[in-house]
C-alpha positions as CSV (number, residue, x, y, z in Angstrom):
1,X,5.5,-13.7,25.7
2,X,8.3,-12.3,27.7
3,X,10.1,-9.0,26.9
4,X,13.1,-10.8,25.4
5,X,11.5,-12.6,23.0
6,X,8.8,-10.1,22.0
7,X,11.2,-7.7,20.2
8,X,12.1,-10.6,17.8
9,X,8.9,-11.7,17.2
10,X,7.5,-8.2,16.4
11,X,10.5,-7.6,14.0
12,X,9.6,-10.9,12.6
13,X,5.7,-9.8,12.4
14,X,6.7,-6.4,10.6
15,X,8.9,-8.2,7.8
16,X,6.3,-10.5,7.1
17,X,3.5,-8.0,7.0
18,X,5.3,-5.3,5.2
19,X,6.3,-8.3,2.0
20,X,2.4,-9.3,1.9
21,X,1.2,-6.0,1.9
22,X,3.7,-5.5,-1.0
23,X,2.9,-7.7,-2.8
24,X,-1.0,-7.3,-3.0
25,X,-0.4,-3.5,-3.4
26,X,1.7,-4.2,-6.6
27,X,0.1,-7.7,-7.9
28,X,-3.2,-5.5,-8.6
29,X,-5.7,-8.1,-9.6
30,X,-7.8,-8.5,-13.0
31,X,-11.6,-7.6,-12.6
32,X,-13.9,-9.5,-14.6
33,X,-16.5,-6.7,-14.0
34,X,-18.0,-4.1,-16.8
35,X,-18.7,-0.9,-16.8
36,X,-22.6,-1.1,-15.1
37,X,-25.5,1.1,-16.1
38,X,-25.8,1.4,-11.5
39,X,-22.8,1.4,-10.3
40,X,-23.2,2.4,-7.0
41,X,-25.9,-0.6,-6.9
42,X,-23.5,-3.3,-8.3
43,X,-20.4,-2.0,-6.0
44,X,-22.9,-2.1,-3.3
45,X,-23.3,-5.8,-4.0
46,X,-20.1,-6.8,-4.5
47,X,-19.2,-5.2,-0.6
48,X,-21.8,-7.2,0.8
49,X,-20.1,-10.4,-0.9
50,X,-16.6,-9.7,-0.1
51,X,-18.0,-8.7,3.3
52,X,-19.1,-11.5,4.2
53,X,-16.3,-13.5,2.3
54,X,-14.0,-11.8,4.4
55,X,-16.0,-12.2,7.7
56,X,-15.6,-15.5,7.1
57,X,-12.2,-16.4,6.6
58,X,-11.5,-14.4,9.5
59,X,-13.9,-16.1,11.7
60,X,-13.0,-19.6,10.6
61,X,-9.4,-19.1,11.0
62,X,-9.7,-18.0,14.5
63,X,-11.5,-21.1,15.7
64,X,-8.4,-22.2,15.8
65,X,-7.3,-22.4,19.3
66,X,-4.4,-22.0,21.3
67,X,-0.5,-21.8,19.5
68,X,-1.8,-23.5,16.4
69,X,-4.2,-20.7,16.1
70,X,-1.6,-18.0,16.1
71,X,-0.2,-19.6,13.0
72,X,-3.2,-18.5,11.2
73,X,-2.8,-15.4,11.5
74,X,-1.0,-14.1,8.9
75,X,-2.4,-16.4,6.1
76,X,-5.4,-14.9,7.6
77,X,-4.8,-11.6,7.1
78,X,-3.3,-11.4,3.6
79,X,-6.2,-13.6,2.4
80,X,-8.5,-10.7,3.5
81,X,-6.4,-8.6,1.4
82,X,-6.4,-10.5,-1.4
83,X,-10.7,-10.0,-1.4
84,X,-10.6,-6.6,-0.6
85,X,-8.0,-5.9,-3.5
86,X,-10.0,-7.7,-6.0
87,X,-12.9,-5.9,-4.8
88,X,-11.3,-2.5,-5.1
89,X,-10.4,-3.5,-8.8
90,X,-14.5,-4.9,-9.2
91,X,-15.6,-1.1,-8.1
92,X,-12.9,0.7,-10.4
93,X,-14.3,-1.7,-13.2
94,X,-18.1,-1.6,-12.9
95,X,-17.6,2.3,-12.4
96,X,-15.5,2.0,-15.7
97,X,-12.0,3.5,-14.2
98,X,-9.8,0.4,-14.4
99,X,-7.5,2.4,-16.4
100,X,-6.9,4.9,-13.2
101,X,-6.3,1.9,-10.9
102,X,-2.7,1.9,-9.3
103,X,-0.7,1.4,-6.4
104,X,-1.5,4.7,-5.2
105,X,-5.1,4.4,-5.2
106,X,-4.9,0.7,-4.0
107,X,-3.4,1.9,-1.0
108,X,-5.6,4.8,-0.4
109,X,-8.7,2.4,-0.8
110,X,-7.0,0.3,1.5
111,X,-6.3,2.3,4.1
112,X,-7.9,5.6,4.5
113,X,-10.2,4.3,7.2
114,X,-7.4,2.9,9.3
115,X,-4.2,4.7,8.5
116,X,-5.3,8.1,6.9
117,X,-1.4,9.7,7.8
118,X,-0.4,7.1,5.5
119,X,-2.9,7.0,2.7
120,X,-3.3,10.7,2.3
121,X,0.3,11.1,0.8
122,X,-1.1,9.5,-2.1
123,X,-4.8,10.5,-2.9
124,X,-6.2,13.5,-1.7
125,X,-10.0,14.6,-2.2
126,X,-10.4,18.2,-3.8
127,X,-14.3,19.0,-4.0
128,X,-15.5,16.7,-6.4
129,X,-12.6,15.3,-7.8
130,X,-9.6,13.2,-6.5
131,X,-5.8,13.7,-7.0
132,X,-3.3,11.7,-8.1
133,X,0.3,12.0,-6.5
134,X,2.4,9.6,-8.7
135,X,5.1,7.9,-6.0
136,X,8.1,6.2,-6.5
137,X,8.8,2.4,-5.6
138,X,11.0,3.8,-3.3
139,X,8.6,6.0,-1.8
140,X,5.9,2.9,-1.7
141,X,8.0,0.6,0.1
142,X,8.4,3.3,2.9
143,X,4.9,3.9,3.6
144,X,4.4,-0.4,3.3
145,X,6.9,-0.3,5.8
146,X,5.0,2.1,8.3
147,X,1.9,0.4,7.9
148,X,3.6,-3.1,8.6
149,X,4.4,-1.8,12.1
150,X,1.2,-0.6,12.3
151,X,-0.3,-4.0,11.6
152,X,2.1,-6.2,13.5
153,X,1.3,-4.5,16.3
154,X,-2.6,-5.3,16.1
155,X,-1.4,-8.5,14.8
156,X,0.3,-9.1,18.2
157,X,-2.8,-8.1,20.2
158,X,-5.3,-10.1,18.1
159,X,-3.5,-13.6,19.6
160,X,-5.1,-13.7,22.6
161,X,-8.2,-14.3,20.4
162,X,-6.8,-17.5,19.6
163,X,-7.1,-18.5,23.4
164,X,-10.4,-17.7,22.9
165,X,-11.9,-19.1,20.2
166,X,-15.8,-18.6,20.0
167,X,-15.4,-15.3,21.4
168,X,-12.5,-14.5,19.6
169,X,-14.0,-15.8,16.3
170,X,-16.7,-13.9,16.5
171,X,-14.9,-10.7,17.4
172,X,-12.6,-10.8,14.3
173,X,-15.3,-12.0,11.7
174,X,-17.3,-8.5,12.7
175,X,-13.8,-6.9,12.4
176,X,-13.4,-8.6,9.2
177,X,-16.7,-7.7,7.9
178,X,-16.1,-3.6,8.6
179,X,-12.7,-3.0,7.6
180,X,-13.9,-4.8,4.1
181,X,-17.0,-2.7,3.8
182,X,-14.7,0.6,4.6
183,X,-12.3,-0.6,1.9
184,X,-15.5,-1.0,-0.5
185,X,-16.8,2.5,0.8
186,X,-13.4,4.3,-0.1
187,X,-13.2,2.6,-3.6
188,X,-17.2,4.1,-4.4
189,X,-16.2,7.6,-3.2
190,X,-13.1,7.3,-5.3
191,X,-14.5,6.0,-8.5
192,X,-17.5,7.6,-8.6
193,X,-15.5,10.4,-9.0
194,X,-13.4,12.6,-11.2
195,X,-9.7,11.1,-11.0
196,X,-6.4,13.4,-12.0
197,X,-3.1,13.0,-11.7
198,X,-0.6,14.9,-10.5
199,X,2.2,15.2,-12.8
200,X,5.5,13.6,-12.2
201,X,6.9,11.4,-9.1
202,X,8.4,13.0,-5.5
């Protein structure tokens, strides 16, 4: 890609990312999970499902080789998403806190492993309980927006693993398989704890 046309396809990368990430933060998914006598045993289940789910939707998509591989990209990446959203809403259930579950803590779970800056303006750990800052859609967007330039830019270094595909694929399928489990880890600590909001909206 040469430097004039790699400013417009970034820009392009960061609207794209920013409206998916949007709109699996808000659309925050049903959980056909109850409250579990072993919590920590179920969620630990369901990570190792949506793990591997995840692992493989990553690593099948990057088979695909050459330009026709970059186009899966995206798809890609919002489909991971989509799991590890409905598995943050499965922990929040079988921990019984599906009540507590919102945009802010959706973005906290995540992201705290790979964009703490940005996830930390919304949950923040106090001993043994987690608060709440309330933030306006306003506010949301903005921080959406930071971490889609974040991603794009991985995004952009993650095509030359369509030039090289059983490599590649493997490389992003482990990828895929720890940033779920992190996601799944961040959910547990935050469930399995005391949640209070802080009043109001900044």
């Amino acid at each position: 890609m040469n430097k004039a046309s790699e400013k417009p396809a970034r820009s392009l990368a960061e609207a794209q990312v920013t409206g998916m990430l949007m709109d699996v933060i808000v659309s925050i998914p049903q959980s056909e999970e109850r409250l579990s006598p072993t919590p920590d045993v179920r969620s630990t289940e369901l990570i190792k499902k949506a793990s591997t789910t995840t692992a493989g939707i990553s690593g099948g998509a990057a088979l695909v080789p050459g330009p026709l591989g970059l186009l899966t990209i995206l798809p890609d990446m919002y489909a991971i998403w989509r799991v590890q959203a409905q598995l943050v809403a499965d922990i929040a259930a079988v921990y019984g806190k599906t009540g507590t579950l919102g945009k802010e803590q959706m973005i906290w779970c995540l992201f705290k492993h790979s964009a703490a800056h940005v996830a930390g303006d919304f949950v923040v750990q106090v001993g043994e309980r987690y608060i709440v800052h309330p933030r306006s859609l306003q506010w949301i967007q903005k921080a959406v927006g930071m971490l889609g330039i974040k991603i794009a830019q991985r995004v952009l270094g993650k095509s030359v693993a369509r030039f090289l595909p059983v490599l590649g694929a493997a490389a992003v399928a482990r990828y895929a398989y720890i940033d779920t489990k992190n996601v799944g880890l961040a959910a547990i600590s935050l469930f399995s704890k005391e949640i209070v909001y802080e009043p109001g909206e900044t």
